[in-house]
C-alpha positions in Angstrom: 0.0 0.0 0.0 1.2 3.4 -0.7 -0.5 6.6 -0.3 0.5 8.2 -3.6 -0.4 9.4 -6.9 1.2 6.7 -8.9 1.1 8.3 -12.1 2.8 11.5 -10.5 5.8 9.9 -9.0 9.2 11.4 -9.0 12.1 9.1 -10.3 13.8 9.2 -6.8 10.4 8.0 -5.3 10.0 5.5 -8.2 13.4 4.0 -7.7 13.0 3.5 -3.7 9.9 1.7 -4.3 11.0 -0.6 -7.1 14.5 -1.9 -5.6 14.5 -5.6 -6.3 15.9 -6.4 -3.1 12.8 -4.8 -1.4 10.3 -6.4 -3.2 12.0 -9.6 -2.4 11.8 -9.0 1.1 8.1 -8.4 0.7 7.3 -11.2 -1.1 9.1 -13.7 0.4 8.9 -13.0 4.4 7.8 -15.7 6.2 8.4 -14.5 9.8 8.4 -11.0 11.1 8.6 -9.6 14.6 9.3 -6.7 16.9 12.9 -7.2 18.4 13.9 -4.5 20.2 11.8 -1.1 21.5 13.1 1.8 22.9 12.5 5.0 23.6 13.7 6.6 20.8 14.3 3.1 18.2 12.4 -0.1 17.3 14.2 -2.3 15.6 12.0 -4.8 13.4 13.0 -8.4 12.6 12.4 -10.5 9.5 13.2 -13.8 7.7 12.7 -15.7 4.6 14.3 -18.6 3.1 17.0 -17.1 2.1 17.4 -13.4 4.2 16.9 -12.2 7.4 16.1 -8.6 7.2 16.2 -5.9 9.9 14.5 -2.3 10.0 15.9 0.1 12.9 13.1 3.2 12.9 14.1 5.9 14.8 10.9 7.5 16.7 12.1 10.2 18.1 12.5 14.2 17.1 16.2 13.5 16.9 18.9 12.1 14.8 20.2 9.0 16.7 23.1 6.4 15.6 21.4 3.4 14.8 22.1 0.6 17.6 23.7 -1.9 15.8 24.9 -3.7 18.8 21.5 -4.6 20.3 21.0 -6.5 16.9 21.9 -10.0 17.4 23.4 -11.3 14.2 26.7 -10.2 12.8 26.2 -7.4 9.9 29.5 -6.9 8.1 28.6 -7.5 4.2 24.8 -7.0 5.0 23.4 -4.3 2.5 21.4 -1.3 3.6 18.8 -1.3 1.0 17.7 2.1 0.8 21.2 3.6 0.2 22.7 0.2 -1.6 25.7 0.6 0.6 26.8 -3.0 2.1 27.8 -2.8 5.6 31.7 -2.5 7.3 32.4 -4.3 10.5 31.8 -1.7 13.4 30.5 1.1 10.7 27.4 3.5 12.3 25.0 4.8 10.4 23.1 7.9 11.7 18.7 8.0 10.9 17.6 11.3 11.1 14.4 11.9 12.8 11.4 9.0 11.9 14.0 7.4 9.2 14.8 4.2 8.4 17.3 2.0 7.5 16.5 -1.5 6.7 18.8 -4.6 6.3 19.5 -7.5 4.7 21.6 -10.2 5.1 21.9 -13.8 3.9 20.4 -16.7 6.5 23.6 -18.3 6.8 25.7 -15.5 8.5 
């Protein structure tokens, strides 16, 4: 569901919604589930098959580092979808305020 005019999309908006690791995700999810909540994060939790995917939202006013830590599989070669860039052992990435990044990683790591 998106609340859009679909004919009236940007390209930028076009793009985020047709990533083909995203629809993956959507399609093939077996298992989702609310890891971790905080005050100012939840971070969401999903498998398939094949991936285990994680979303960290930030709900608060501010930008916060996302907690990487409190996630309980190792992330170094996941890829952050939105951006495309694949994760570095002990690298942060910062969500501004009500951002997201979201995850993915194979099921084996």
């Amino acid at each position: 569901m998106i609340g859009a005019e679909l004919t009236k999309l940007d390209a930028d908006t076009m793009e985020l919604l047709t990533k083909e690791p995203l629809y993956r995700m959507l399609k093939e999810v077996t298992a989702s589930e609310e890891a971790v909540k905080e005050d100012d994060y939840i971070i969401w939790k999903a498998e398939s098959e094949a991936k285990k995917y994680y979303a960290v939202f930030n709900i608060s006013n501010d930008t916060i580092t996302a907690p990487l830590d409190r996630i309980e599989d190792k992330l170094d070669g996941a890829l952050e979808i939105w951006s495309w860039k694949t994760v570095k052992k002990d690298e942060s990435f910062e969500i501004p305020p009500h951002g997201v990044i979201l995850l993915s990683m194979d099921q084996d790591k």
